[in-house]
N, CA, C and O atoms as a Tripos MOL2 file, in Angstrom:
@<TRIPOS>MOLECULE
protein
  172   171    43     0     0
PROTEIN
NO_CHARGES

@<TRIPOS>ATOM
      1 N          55.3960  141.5390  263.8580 N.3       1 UNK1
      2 CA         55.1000  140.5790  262.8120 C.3       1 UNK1
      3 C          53.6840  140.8050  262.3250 C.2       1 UNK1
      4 O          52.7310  140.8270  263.1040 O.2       1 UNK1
      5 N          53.5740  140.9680  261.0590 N.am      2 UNK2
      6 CA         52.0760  141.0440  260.4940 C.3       2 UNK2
      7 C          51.5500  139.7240  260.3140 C.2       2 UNK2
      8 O          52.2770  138.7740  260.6070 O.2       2 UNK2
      9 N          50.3370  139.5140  259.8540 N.am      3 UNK3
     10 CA         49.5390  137.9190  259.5970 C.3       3 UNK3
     11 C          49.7400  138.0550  258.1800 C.2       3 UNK3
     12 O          49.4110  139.0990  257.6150 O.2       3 UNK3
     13 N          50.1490  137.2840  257.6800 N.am      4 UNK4
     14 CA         50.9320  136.8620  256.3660 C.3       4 UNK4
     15 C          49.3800  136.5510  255.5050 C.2       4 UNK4
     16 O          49.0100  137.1190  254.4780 O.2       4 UNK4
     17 N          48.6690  135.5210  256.2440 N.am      5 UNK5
     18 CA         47.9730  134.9570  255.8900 C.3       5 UNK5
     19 C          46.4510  135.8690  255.5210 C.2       5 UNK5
     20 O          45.6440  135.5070  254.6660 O.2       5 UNK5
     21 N          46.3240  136.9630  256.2850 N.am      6 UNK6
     22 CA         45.6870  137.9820  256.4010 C.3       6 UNK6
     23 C          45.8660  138.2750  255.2600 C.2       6 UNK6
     24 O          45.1390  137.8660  254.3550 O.2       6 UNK6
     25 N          47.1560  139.2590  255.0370 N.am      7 UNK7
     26 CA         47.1180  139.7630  253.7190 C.3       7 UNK7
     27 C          46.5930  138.9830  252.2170 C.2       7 UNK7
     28 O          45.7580  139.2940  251.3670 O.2       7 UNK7
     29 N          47.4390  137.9430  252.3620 N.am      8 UNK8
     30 CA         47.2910  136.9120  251.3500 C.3       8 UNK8
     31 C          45.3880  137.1820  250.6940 C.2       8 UNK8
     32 O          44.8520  137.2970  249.5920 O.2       8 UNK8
     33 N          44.9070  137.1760  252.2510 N.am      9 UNK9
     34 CA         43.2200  136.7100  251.7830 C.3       9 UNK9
     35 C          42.6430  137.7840  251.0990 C.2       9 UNK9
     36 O          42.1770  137.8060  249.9600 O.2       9 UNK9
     37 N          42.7690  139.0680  252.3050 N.am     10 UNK10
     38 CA         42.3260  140.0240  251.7610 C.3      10 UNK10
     39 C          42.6730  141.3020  250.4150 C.2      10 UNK10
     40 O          41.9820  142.1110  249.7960 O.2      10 UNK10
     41 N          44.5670  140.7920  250.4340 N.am     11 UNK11
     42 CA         44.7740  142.0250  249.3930 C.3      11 UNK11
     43 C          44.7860  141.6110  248.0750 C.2      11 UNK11
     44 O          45.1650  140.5920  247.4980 O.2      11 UNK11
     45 N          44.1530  142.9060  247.6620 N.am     12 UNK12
     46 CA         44.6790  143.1750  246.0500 C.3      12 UNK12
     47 C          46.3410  143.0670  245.4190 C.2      12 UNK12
     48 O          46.7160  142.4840  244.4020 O.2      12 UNK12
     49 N          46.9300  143.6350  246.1470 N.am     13 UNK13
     50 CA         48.5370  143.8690  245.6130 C.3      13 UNK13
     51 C          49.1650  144.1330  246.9380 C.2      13 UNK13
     52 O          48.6500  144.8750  247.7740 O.2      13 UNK13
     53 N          50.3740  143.4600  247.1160 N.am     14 UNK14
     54 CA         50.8450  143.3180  247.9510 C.3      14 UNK14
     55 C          52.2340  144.1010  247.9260 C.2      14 UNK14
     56 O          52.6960  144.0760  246.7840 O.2      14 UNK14
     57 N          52.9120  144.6760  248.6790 N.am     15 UNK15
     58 CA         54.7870  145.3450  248.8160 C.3      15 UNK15
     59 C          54.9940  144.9950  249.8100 C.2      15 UNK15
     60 O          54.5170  145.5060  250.8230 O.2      15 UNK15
     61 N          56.0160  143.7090  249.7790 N.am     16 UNK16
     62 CA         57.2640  143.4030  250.9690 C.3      16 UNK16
     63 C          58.6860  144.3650  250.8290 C.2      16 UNK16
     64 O          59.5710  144.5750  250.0000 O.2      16 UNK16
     65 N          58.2850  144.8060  252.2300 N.am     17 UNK17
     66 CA         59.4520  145.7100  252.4990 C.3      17 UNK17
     67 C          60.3220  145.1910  253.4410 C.2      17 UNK17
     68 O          59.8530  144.7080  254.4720 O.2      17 UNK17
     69 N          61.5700  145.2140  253.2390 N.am     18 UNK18
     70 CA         62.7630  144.9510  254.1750 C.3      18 UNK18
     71 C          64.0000  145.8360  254.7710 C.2      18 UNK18
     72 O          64.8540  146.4370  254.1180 O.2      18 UNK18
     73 N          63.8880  145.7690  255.9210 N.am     19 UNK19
     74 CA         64.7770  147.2050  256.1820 C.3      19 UNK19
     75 C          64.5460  148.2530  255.0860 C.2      19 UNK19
     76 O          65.2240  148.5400  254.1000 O.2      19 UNK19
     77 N          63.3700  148.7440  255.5580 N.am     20 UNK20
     78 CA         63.1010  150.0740  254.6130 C.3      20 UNK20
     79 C          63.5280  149.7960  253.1550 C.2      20 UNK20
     80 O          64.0460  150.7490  252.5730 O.2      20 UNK20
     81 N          63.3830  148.5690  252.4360 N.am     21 UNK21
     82 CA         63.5880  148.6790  250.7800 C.3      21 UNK21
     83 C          62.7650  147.8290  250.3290 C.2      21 UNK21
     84 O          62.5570  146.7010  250.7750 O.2      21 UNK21
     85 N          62.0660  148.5560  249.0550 N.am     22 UNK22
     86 CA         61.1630  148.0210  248.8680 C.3      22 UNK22
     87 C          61.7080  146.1420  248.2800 C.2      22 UNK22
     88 O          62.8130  146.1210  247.7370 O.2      22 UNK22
     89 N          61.0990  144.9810  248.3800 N.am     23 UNK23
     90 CA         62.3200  144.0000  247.8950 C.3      23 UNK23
     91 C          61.2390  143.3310  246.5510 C.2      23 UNK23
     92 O          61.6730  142.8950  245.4840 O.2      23 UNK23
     93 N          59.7840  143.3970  246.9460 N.am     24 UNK24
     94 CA         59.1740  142.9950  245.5360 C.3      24 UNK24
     95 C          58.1420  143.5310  246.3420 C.2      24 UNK24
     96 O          58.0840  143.9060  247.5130 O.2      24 UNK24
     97 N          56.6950  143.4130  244.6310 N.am     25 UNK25
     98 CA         55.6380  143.8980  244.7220 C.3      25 UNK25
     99 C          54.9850  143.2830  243.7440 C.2      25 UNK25
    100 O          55.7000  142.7900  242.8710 O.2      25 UNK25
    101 N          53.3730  143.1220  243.5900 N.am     26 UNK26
    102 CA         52.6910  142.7150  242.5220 C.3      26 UNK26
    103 C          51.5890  142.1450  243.1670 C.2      26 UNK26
    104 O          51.5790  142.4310  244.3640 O.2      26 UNK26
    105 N          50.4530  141.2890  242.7240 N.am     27 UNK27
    106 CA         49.5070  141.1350  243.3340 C.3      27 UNK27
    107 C          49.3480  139.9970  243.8020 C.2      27 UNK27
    108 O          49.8330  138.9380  243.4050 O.2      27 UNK27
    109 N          48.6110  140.2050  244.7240 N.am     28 UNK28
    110 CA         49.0150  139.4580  245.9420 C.3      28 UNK28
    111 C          48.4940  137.5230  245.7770 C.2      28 UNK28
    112 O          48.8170  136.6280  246.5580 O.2      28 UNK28
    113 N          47.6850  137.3990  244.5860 N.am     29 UNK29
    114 CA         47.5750  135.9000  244.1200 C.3      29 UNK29
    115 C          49.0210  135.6380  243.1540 C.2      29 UNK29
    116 O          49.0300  134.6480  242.4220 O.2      29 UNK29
    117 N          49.7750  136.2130  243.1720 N.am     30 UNK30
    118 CA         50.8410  135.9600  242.5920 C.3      30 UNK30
    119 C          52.2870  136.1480  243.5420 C.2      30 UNK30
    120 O          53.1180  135.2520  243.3880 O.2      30 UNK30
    121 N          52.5860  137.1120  244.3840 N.am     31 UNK31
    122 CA         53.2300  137.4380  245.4410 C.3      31 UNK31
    123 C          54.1820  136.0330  245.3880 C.2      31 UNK31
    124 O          54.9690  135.6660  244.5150 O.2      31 UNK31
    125 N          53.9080  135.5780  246.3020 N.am     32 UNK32
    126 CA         53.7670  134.3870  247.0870 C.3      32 UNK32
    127 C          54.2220  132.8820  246.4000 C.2      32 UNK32
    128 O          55.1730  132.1120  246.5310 O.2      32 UNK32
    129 N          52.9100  132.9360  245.5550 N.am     33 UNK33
    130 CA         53.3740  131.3520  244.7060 C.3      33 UNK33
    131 C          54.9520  131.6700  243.7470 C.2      33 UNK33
    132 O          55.9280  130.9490  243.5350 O.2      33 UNK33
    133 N          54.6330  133.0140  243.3560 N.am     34 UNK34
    134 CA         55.7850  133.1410  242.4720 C.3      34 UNK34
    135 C          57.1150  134.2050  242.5720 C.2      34 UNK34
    136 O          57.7660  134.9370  241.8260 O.2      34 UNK34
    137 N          57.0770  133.8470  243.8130 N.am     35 UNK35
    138 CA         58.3090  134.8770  244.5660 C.3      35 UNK35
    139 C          59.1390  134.6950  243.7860 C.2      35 UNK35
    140 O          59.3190  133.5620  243.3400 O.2      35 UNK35
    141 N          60.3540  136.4080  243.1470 N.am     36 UNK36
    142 CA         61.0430  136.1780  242.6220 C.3      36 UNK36
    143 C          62.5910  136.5420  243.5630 C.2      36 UNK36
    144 O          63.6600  136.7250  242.9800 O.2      36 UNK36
    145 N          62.4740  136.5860  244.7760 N.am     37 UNK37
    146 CA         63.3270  137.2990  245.7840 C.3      37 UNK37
    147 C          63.4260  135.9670  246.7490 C.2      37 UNK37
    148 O          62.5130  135.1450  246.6670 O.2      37 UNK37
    149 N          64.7220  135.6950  247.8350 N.am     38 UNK38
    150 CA         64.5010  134.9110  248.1650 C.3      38 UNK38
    151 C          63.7120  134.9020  249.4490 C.2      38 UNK38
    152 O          63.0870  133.9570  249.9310 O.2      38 UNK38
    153 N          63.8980  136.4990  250.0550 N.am     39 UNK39
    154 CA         63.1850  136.8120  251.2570 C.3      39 UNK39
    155 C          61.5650  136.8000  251.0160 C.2      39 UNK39
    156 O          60.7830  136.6790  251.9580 O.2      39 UNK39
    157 N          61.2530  136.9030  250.0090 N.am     40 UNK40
    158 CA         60.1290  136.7010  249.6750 C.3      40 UNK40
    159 C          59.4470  134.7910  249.7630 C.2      40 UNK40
    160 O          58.3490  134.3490  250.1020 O.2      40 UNK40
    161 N          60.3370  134.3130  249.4260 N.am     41 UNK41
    162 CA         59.8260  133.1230  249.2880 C.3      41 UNK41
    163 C          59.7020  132.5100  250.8440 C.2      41 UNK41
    164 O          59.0180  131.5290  251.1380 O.2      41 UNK41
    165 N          60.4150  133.2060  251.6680 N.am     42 UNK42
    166 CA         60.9030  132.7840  252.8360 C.3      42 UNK42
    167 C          59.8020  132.8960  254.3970 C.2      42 UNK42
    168 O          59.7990  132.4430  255.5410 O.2      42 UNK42
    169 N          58.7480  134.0290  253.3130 N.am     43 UNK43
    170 CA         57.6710  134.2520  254.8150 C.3      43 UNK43
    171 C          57.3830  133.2990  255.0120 C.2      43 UNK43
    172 O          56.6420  133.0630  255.9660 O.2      43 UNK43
@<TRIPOS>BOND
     1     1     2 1
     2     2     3 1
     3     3     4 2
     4     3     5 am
     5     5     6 1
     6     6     7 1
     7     7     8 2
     8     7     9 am
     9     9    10 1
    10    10    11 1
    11    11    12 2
    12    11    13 am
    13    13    14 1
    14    14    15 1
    15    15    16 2
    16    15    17 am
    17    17    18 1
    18    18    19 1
    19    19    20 2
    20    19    21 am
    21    21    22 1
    22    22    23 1
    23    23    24 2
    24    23    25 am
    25    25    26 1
    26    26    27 1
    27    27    28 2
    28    27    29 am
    29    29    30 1
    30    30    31 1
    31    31    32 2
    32    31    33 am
    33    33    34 1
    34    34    35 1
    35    35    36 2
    36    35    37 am
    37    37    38 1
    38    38    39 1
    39    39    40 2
    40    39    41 am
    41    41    42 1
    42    42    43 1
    43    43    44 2
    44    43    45 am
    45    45    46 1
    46    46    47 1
    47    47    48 2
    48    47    49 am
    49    49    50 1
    50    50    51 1
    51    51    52 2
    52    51    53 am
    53    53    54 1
    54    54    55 1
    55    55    56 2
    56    55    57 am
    57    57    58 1
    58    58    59 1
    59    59    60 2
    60    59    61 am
    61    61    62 1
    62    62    63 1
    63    63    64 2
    64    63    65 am
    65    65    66 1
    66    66    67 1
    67    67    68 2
    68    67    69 am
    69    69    70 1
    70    70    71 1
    71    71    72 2
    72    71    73 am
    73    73    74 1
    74    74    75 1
    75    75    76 2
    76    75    77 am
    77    77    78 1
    78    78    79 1
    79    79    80 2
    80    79    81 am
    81    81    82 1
    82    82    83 1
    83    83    84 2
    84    83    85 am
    85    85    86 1
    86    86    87 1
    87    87    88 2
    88    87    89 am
    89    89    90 1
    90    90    91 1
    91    91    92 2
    92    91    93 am
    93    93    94 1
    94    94    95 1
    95    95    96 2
    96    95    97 am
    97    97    98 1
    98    98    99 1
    99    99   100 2
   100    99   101 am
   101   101   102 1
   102   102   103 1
   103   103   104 2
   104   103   105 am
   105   105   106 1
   106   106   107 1
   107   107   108 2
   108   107   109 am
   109   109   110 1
   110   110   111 1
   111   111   112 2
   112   111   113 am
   113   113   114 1
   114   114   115 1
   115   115   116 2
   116   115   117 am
   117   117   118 1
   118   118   119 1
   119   119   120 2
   120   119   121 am
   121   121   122 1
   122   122   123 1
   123   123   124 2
   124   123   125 am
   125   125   126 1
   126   126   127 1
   127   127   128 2
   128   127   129 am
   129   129   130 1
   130   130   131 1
   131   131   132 2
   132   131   133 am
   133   133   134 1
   134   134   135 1
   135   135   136 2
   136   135   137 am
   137   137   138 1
   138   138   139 1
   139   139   140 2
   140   139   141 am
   141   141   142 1
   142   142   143 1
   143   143   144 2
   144   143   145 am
   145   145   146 1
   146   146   147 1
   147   147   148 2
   148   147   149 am
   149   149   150 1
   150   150   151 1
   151   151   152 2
   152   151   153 am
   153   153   154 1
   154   154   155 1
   155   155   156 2
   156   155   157 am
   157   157   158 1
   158   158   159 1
   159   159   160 2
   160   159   161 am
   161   161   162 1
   162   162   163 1
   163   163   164 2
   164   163   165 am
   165   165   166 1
   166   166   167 1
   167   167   168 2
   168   167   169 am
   169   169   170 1
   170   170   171 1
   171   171   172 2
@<TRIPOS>SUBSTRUCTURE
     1 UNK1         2 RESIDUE 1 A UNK
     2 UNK2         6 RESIDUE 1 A UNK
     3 UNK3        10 RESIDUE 1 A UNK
     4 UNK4        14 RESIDUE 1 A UNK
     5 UNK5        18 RESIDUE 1 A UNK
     6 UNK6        22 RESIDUE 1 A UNK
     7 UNK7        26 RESIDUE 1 A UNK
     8 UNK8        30 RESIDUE 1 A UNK
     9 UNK9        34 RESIDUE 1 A UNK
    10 UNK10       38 RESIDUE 1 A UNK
    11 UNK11       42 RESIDUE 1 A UNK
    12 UNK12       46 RESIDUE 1 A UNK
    13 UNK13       50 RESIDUE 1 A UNK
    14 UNK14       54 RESIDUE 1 A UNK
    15 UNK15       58 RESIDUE 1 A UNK
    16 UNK16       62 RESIDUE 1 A UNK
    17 UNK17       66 RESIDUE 1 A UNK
    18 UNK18       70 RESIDUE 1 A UNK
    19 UNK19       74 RESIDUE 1 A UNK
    20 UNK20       78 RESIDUE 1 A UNK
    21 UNK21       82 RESIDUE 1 A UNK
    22 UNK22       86 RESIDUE 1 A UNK
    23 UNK23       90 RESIDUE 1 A UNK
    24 UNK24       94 RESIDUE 1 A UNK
    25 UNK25       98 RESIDUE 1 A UNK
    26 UNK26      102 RESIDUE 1 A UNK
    27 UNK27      106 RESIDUE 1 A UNK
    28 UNK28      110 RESIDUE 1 A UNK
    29 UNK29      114 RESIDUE 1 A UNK
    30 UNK30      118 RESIDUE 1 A UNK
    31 UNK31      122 RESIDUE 1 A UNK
    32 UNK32      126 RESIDUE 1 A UNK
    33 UNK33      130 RESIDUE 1 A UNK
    34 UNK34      134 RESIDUE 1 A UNK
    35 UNK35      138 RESIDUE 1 A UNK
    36 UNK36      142 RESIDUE 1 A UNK
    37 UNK37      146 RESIDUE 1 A UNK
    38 UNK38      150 RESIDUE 1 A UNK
    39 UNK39      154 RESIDUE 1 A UNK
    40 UNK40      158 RESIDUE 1 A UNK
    41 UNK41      162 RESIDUE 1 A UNK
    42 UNK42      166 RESIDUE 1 A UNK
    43 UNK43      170 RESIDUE 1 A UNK
């Protein structure tokens, strides 16, 4: 498990990968609030 919260602070642009596919990407003040995936919304 990575620190979610980590990334959040420090990155520029973020890629959630799931079983090896990429499932979304974009930057990482946007990631999150505006998940368009549901595994995304789900960290």
């Amino acid at each position: 498990m990575h620190n979610i919260q980590q990334a959040k602070r420090i990155a520029d642009h973020l890629v959630f990968i799931c079983d090896g596919k990429v499932i979304e990407q974009g930057p990482s003040s946007a990631m999150f609030s505006c998940a368009k995936d549901s595994q995304t919304k789900n960290i």
